[in-house]
C-alpha positions in Angstrom: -31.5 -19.2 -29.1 -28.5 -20.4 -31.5 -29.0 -19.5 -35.3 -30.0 -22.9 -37.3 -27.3 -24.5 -38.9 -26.7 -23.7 -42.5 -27.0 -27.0 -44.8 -24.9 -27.6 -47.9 -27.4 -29.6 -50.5 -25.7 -31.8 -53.5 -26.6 -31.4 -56.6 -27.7 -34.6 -58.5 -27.9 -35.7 -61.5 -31.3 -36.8 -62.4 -30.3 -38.8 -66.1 -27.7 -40.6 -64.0 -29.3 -41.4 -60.2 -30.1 -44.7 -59.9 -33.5 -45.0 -58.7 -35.2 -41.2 -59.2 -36.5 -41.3 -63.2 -38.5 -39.3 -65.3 -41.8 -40.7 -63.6 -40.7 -40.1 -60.3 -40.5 -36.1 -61.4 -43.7 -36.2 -62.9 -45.4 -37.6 -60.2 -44.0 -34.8 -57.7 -45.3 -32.3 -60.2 -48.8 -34.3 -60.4 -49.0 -34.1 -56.5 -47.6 -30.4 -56.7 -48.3 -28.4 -59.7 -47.1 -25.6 -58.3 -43.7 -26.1 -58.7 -43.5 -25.2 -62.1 -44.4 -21.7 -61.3 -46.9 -21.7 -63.8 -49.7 -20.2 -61.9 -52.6 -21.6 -60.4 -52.9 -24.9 -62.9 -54.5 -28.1 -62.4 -53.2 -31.4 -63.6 -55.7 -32.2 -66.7 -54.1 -35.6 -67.6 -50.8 -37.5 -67.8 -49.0 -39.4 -70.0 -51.8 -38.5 -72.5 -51.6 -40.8 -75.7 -51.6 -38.7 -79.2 -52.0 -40.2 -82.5 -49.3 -42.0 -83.8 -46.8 -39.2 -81.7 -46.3 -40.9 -78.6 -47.3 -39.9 -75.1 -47.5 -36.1 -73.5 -46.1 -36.3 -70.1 -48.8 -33.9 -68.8 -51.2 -31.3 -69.6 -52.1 -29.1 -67.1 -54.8 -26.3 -67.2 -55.0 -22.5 -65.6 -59.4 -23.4 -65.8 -60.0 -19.8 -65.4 -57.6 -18.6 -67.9 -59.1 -21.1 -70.2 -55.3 -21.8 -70.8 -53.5 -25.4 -71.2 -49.5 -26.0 -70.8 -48.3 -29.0 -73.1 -45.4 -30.6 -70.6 -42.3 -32.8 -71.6 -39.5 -33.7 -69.3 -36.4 -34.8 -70.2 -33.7 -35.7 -67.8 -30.1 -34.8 -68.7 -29.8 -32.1 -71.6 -32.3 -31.1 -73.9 -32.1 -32.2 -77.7 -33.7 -32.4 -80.5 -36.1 -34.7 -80.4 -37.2 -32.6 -76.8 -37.7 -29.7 -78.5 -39.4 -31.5 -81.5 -41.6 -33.8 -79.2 -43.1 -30.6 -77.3 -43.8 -28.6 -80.3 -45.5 -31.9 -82.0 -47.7 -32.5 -79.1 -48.7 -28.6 -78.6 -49.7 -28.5 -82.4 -51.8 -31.3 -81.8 -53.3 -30.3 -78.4 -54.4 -26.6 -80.3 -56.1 -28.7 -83.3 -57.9 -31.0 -81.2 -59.1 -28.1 -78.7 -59.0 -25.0 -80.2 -61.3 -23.1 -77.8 -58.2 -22.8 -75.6 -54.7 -20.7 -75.3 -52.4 -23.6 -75.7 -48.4 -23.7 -74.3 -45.6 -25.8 -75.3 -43.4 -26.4 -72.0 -39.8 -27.7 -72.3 -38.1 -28.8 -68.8 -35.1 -30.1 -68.7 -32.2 -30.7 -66.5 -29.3 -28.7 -69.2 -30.2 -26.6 -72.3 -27.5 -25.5 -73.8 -26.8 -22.3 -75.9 -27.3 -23.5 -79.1 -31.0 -25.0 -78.4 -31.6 -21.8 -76.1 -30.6 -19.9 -79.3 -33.4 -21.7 -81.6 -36.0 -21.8 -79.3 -35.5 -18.0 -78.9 -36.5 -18.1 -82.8 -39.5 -20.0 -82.4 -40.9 -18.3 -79.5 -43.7 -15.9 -80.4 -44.7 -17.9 -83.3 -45.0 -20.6 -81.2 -45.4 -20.1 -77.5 -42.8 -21.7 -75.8 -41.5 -21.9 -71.7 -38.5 -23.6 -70.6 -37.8 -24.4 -67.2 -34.5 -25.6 -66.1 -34.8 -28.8 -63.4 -32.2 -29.0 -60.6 -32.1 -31.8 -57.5 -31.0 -31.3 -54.9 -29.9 -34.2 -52.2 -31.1 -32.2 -48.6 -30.1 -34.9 -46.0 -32.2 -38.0 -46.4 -35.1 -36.2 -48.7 -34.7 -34.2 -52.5 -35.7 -31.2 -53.2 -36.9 -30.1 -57.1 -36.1 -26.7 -57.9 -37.9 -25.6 -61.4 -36.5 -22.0 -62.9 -38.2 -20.3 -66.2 -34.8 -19.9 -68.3 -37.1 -18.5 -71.2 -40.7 -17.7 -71.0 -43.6 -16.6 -73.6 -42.9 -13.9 -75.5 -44.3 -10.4 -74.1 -47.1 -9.6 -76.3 -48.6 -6.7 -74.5 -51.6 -6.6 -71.8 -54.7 -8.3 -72.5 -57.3 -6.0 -74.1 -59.5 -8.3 -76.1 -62.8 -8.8 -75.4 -64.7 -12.1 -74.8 -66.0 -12.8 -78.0 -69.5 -13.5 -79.1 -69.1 -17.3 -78.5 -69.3 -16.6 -75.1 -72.2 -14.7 -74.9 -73.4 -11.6 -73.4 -73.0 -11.1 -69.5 -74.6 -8.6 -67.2 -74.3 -6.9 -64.3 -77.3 -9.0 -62.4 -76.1 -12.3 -64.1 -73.0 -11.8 -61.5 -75.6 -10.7 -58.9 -77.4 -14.0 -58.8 -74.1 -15.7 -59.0 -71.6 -14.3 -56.4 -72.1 -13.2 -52.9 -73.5 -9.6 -52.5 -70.3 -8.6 -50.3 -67.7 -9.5 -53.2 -69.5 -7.7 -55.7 -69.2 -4.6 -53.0 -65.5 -5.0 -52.8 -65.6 -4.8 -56.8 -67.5 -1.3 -56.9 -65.1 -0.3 -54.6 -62.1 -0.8 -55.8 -63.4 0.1 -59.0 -64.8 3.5 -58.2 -60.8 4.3 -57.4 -59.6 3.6 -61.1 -63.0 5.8 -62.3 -62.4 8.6 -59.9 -59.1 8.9 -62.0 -60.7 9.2 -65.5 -64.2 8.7 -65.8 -63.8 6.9 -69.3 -63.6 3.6 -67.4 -66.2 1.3 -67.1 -66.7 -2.2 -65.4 -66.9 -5.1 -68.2 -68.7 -8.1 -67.1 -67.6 -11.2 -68.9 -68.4 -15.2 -68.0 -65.3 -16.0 -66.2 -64.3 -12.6 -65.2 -65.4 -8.6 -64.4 -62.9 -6.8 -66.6 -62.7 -2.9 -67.3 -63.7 -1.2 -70.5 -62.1 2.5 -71.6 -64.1 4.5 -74.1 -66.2 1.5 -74.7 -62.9 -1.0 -75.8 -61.3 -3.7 -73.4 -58.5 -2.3 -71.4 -58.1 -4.9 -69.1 -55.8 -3.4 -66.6 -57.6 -4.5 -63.7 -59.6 -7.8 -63.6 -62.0 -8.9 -61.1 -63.1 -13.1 -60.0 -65.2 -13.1 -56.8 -65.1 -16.3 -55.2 -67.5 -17.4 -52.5 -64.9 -16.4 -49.4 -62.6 -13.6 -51.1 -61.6 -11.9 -54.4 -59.0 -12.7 -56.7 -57.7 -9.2 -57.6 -55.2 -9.0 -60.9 -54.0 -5.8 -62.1 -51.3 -4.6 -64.4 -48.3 -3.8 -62.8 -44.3 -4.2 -62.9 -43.1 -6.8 -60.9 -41.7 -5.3 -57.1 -40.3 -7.0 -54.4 -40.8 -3.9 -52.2 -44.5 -4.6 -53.5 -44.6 -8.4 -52.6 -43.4 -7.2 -49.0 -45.6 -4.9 -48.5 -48.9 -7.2 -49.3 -47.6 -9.5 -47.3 -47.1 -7.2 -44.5 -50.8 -6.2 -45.1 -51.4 -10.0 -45.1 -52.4 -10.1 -48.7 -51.6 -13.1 -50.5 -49.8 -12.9 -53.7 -50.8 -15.5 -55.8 -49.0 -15.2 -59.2 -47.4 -12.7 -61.1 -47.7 -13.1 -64.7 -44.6 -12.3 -66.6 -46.3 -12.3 -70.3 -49.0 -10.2 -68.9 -47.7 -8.5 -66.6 -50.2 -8.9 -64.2 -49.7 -9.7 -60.3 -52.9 -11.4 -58.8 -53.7 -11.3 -55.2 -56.3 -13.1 -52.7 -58.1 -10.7 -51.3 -60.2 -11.2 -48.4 -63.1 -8.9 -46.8 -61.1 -9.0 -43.9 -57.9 -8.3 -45.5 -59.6 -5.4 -47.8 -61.3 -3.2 -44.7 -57.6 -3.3 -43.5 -55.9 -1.9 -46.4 -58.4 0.2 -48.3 -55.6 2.7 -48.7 -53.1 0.0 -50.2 -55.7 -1.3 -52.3 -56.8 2.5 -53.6 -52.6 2.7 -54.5 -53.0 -0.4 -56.3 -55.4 1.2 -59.0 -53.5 4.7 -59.3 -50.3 2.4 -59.8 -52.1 0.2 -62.9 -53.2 3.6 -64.2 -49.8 5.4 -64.3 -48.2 1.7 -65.3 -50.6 1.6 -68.5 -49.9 5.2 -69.4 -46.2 4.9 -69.6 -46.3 1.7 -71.5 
């Protein structure tokens, strides 16, 4: 069988193509999300009007995460009023709904050094992403490519608790909730990470099972049982030897977190009974990862 032929794409120009504008990108991104690389998000609303400031191009949300991303595109280079526009409209996102983690996203075709350089200052006071948008003409179609040229400042694992507001959680609250097979794989796995220092407990939380150490939030491994499988996210560094080898076990890697640094996988009870060994690694490697951080 010959090898497929290798196709040359042309790079575009989005601020100067005649009929592919700004609304054109951020309807491929309503239809597909996912191309941001920001997760698993939802598209929460679009050209959402704010008061006297204009309209936010989108705001999408990570639901579980509690977690919404403030979105402005700009076509061609970024400028100032870009940069100004997205920090305006995540100020006034975070006042209006303060209950969630809030994001200022800047994508743009071109950011130069100079606005790289100030954003750079900004970031950790304010979070801020910026992805860098290339098209790409691929014989009759276009392809969008979206890279993160700067992302949120790391800040260190999550190991805060859930807060009073959300109120207290129990084991059988989860029980009446999720099927009895998830909850199996949970103990499981878990029982690896406590067989390596018994100081661990399992946390249970509204929107997640977390792990407690010595009675405080050390949230190195998180648990969210769905109905059909468990989504498994534990502190590690990112590995491409590790992404092969879940996808060799036919895991599904689902995100990798670069703030956290957390990978999240789909695991399935199928998937699980296969790789009990893989998965036992898994919680020995978030142990040692945590130590040495």
């Amino acid at each position: 069988m010959p090898s497929p032929k290798a196709i040359q794409p042309t790079l575009l120009s989005l601020k100067d193509h005649p009929t592919l504008k700004e609304a054109w990108v951020e309807q491929q991104l309503v239809e597909n999300p996912a191309l941001l690389r920001l997760g698993e998000v939802e598209v929460r609303d679009r050209q959402r009007a704010q008061p006297k400031a204009g309209r936010l191009d989108l705001l999408l949300e990570d639901i579980e995460r509690k977690r919404r991303y403030e979105v402005e595109i700009q076509l061609g280079k970024c400028d100032e009023s870009h940069i100004i526009r997205a920090i305006e409209y995540w100020d006034l996102e975070k006042k209006r709904y303060p209950h969630y983690e809030h994001c200022a996203v800047i994508v743009a075709e071109d950011v130069t050094s100079r606005f790289l350089n100030v954003i750079n200052l900004l970031n950790g006071t304010i979070p801020i992403i910026v992805i860098k948008m290339e098209a790409y003409q691929i014989q009759e179609g276009v392809a969008l490519i979206f890279s993160k040229i700067i992302d949120e400042l790391h800040l260190g694992p999550d190991d805060t608790g859930t807060g009073s507001s959300r109120g207290t959680y129990t084991r059988a609250d989860w029980e009446n909730e999720n099927p009895k097979q998830m909850l199996e794989m949970i103990d499981e796995l878990f029982a690896g990470l406590k067989a390596i220092d018994s100081k661990y407990d399992l946390k249970y939380n509204k929107y997640y099972i977390g792990v407690s150490y010595a009675g405080s939030a050390n949230n190195i491994v998180q648990f969210r049982p769905k109905k059909n499988f468990l989504k498994l996210t534990v502190y590690l560094p990112q590995s491409d030897e590790l992404e092969k080898k879940m996808d060799e076990a036919g895991v599904e890697v689902l995100d990798y977190d670069t703030k956290w640094r957390t990978y999240t996988f789909r695991v399935t009870p199928d998937s699980y009974r296969k790789n009990k060994g893989l998965f036992a690694g898994l919680m020995n490697s978030a142990y040692d990862f945590d130590a040495a951080d």
